[in-house]
Each structure stands twice: as structure tokens, then as C-alpha cells.
N, C-alpha and C positions, 0 to 999 in steps of 0.2 A: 545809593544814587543821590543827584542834588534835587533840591527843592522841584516841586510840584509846576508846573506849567499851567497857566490858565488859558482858556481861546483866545485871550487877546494879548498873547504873547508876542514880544519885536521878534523881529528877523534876528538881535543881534542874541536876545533872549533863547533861543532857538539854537542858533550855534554855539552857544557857550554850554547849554544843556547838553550838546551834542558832543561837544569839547569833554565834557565831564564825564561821558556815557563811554567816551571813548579811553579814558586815562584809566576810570574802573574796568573796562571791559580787560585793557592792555594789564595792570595792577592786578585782575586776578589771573589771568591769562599765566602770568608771569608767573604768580604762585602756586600755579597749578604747575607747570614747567619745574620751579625748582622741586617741588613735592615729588613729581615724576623722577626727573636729576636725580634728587636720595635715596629713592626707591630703587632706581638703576643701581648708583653707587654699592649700597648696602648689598644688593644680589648676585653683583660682580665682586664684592668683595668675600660673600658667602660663597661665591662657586670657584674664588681661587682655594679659599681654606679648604673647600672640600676637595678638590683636586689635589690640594697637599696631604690631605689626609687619603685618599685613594690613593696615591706614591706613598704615603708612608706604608699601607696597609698592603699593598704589593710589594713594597721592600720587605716590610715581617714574613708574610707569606711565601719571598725566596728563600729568606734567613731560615724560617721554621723546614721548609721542603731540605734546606743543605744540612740541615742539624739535622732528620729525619736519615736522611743517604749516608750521613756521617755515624751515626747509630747503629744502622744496618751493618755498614762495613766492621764496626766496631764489635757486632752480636756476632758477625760470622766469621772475626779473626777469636775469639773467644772458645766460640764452639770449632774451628780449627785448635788451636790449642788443645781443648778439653778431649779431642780424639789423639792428638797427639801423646798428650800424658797416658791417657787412658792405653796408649797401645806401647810407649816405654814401660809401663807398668805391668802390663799382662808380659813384655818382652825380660824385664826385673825377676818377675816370678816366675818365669821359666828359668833364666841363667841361674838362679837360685831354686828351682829343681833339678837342674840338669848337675850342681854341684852336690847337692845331696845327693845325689844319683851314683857321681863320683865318688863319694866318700863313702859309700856305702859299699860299693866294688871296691874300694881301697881297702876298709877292713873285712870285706868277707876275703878278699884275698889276702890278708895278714890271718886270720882263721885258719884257712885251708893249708897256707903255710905252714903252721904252728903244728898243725893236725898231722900234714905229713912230715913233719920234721920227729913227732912223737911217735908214728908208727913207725917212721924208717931210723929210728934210734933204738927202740925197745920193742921192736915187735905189734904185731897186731893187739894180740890180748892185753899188754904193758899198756899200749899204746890207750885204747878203750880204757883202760883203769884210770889211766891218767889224766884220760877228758873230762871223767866226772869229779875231779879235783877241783 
């Protein structure tokens, strides 16, 4: 504030003190305003960043949820597959018994052939002799 007032202070003395009291009052007034102003500033500009970052953090959060549904679908065309082969392969190893199976009827009937082609050429007895050849 300005200089000190004495009791026998003028009128004009008085209002210029009053003048002074008022351009400090306004001067700090002011700077408390802008202080506030920054203070606003600064918190509005922290709750746009945060709000950016709450949209970013729900964008990952869809991103991560469709990569998750995309993995599932992913694990369950897999294990489709892995039943699939698994049941070509049990289907594999069957057609490949059922051909051994065949082949085996194919030569016990070349056998049986051979066996009666040898009794009914030489006889029973011939025949026996000639198996154990």
C-alpha cells in the first residue's frame, strides 16, 4: 500500500490514498484471476489429455476383446482340424486293414487253390506228400 496517513490528513490526501488502495486492491484482484485463468487452463487441458487417453484405453480394450474372439475362433478351427485328421487317420487305418484283410483272403485263396489243384492231380496221399515240399 502507499505511504502512512497522518490525522491531519487533506481531503485530497485521502482520496488519492483511496485511489491507491483501490488500483492495489484491482492489481491484486487481477492477479489472483489470472492465477485462477491457469489454474483453469492447466485442468482443462489435463482432462482433455485424460479423456484422450480414456479413448485411447477403450480403443485397446476393443482392439484386445476382437484379438481375444479372433483367437478363439482361431483355437476352435484348430481343434476342428485336429478331429478331422484324427478321424481321416483312424479312417487311413482302417482302409489299410481292410486291405491287408484283403490280401490275406487273396493268398489263403491262392493256398487253397494250389492245395486242391495238388490233391485233385495226384491224389490225396500224393497230394499231403507234396505239401510238405
Amino acid at each position: 500500500m502507499g505511504a502512512e496517513l497522518s490525522p491531519k490528513a487533506t481531503v485530497q490526501q485521502l482520496l488519492d490514498a483511496m485511489k491507491q488502495l483501490q488500483r492495489d486492491s484491482v492489481s491484486a484482484f487481477n492477479k489472483e484471476i489470472r492465477e485462477i485463468d491457469s489454474h483453469v487452463n492447466r485442468l482443462q487441458r489435463e482432462m482433455r489429455e485424460m479423456a484422450k487417453l480414456n479413448y485411447d484405453c477403450s480403443e485397446g480394450m476393443r482392439a484386445l476383446a476382437k484379438s481375444c474372439l479372433d483367437a478363439k475362433k482361431v483355437k476352435d478351427q484348430i481343434n476342428l482340424f485336429i478331429v478331422q485328421v484324427t478321424s481321416l487317420e483312424r479312417e487311413v487305418r482302417l482302409q489299410a486293414t481292410q486291405q491287408q484283410i484283403h490280401a490275406l483272403i487273396k493268398d489263403s485263396g491262392a493256398v487253397v487253390g494250389r492245395i486242391n489243384e495238388l490233391f485233385s492231380t495226384n491224389g490225396f496221399r500224393e497230394g499231403i506228400v507234396n505239401m510238405s515240399r
